[in-house]
N, C-alpha and C positions, 0 to 999 in steps of 0.2 A: 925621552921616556914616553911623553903625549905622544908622539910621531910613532913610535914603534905601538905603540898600545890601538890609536888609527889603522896604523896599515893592519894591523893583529884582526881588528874591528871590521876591519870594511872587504879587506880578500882571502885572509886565512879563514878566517869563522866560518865563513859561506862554505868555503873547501871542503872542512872538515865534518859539516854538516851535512852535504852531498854527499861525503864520501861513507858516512855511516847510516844513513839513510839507502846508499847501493848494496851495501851490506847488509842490511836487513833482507830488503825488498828484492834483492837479484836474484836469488837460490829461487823465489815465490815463481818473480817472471819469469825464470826458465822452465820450472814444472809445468806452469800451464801454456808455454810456447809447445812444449814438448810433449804436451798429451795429446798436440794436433801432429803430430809427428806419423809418418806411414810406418818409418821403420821399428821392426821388433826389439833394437836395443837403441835405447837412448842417448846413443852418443855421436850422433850424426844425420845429419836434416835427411828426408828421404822424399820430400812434395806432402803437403798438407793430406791429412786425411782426419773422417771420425771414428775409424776403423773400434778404435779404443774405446770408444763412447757406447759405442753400440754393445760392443764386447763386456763392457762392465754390466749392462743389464742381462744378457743372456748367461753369466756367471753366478751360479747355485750358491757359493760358499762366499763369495764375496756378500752378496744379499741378506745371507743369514747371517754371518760376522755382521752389515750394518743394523737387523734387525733385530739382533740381542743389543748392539748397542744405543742404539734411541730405545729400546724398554728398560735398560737399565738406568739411563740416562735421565726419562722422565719420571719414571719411580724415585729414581734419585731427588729431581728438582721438588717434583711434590713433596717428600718426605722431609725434605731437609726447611723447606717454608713452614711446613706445617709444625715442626719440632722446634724448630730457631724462632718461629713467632710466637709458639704457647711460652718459650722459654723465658723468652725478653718480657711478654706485658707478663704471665707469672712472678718474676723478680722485683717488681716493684712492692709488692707484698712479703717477699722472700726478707727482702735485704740482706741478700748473701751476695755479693758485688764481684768477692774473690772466689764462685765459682765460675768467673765470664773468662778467669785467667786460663782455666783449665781447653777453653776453644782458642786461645791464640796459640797453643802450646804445637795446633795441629798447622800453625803458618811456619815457627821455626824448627819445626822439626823434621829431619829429611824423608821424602816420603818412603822407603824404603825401609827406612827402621819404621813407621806406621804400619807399611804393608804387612813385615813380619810380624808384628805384633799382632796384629789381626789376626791371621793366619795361626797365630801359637792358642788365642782364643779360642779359636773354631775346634782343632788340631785338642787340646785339652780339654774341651764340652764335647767333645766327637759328633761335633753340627755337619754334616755333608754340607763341602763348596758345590757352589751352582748360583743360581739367581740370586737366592735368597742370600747369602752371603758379599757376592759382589755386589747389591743393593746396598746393605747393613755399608759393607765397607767403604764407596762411594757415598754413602748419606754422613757418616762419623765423619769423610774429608772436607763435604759441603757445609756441614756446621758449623767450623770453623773459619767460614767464608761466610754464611748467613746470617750467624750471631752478632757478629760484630759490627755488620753492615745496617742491620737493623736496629740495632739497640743505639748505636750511633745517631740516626733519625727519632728513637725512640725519644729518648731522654731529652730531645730539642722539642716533643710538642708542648705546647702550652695549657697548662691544666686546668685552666679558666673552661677551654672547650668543654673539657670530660664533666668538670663541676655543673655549667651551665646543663649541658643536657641530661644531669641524674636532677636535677634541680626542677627541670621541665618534665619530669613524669618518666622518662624513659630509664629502661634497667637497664643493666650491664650487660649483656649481651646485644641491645640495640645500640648503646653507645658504640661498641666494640666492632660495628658492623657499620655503622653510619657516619662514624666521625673518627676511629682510631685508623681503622681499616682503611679508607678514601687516602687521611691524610699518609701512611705509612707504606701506599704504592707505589711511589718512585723507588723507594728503598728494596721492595720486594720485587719489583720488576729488575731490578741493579742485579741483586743475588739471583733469581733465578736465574738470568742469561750466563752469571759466571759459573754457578754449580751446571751447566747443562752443558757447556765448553769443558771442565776441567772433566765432568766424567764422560763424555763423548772423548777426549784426549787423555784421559788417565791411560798410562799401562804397568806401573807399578803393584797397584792395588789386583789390576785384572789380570795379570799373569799370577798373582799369586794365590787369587781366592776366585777363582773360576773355575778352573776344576778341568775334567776332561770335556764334560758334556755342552759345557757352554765358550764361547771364542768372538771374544768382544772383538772388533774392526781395528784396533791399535795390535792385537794379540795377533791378528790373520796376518797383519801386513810384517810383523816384526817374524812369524813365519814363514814367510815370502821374503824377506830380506839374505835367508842365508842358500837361496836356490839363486838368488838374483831379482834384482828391481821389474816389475810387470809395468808394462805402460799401462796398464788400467789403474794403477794406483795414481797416476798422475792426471787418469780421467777423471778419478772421483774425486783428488784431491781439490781440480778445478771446480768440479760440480759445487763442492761445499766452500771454496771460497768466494763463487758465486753469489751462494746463498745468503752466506753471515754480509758482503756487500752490501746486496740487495738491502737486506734488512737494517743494519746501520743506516743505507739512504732513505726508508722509510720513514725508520724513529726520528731521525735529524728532520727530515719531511714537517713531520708531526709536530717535533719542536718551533720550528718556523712557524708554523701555520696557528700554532698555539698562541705565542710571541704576538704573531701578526695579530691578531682576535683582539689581547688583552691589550693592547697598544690603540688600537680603533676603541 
């Protein structure tokens, strides 16, 4: 039983780790093998080109698909800090605890039945979809991603801080700025980067409450899907996994160099 559980240990594990790790990752590396690709259909090497690359910038609707979506995106990310953080330090005063229930409700619940709901909202106050709607509906999904991430850090600070500094002269608005605020940035930098992924990647929400006038970049490409796959989508999709790279090696950068500081 030791000897099977060994061999289990030392050459199957590995295996099986490799092999779900290629399964993640392998669909990634062929898209951006393949956005260097010459030829028009994707299904066979044709000699490297940037044909694609270039073509994604001189394309009208693809541009405007991405630049409704980074406005909808950061509207999003502001609004849902700004609401998820009055929400969390507000409740300490509230002590209503079982309204935090009502933001995880938006983790187990499929988004789809969220979208429509929304949508029956809007549809019953007779709100016109457009911006202003895919906002509202993108900020209601990030709150239940903001709330919980924050309050989570919240409830761990130590309240010696807050006492010490109303103790030292300063009001509640300087505390709230100089000593809540500092300490509760990890947590806000956490939520921000995840509401500004899930609504750059939402397309439930934005097929349903966008409307005719607006056509967020997940909404353009799922209309290009039933004409056929464009290689410029596999240009941009390399561009932005570029990006979030980059940026991950930055933060981690950052951490290191942090680390390195507080250790000297």
């Amino acid at each position: 039983m030791v000897d099977n559980r060994k061999f289990f240990v030392r050459f199957l594990h590995p295996v099986f780790v490799c092999l779900a790790y290629l399964f993640l990752y392998l669909p990634i590396i062929i898209m951006v093998l393949f956005s260097f690709n010459d030829a028009t259909v994707s299904v066979k090497w044709e000699g490297f080109s940037l044909r694609w690359y270039m073509q994604l910038f001189q394309t009208p609707e693809i541009l405007e698909a991405l630049r409704s979506s980074l406005i909808v995106a950061f509207s999003t990310t502001v609004l849902s800090i700004v609401f998820g953080t009055c929400f969390v330090f507000a409740s300490k005063w509230w002590k209503a605890s079982f309204l935090f229930n009502i933001f995880y409700a938006n983790i187990l619940l499929p988004e789809i039945v969220l979208a429509i709901g929304i949508l029956s909202i809007f549809t019953f106050f007779q709100i016109p979809v457009g911006y202003g709607s895919l906002i509202a509906g993108h900020t209601l999904l990030g709150l239940g991603f903001v709330i919980p991430i924050v309050r989570a850090r919240f409830v761990e600070l130590d309240p010696i801080l807050t006492e010490a500094s109303l103790d030292l002269g300063a009001t509640y608005p300087t505390t709230f700025r100089k000593i809540i605020l500092p300490l509760l940035t990890p947590s806000l930098l956490a939520s921000s980067l995840l509401v500004f992924t899930l609504s750059m990647d939402d397309f439930l929400i934005s097929f349903f409450c966008s409307g005719p006038q607006v056509q967020t970049l997940s909404v353009y490409v799922y209309s290009m899907i039933k004409t056929g796959i464009d290689p410029t989508i596999n240009a941009l999709s390399g561009i932005f996994l570029a990006i979030s790279s980059l940026l991950v090696l930055v933060l981690c950068s950052l951490k290191v160099v942090d680390q390195v500081i507080s250790y000297e």
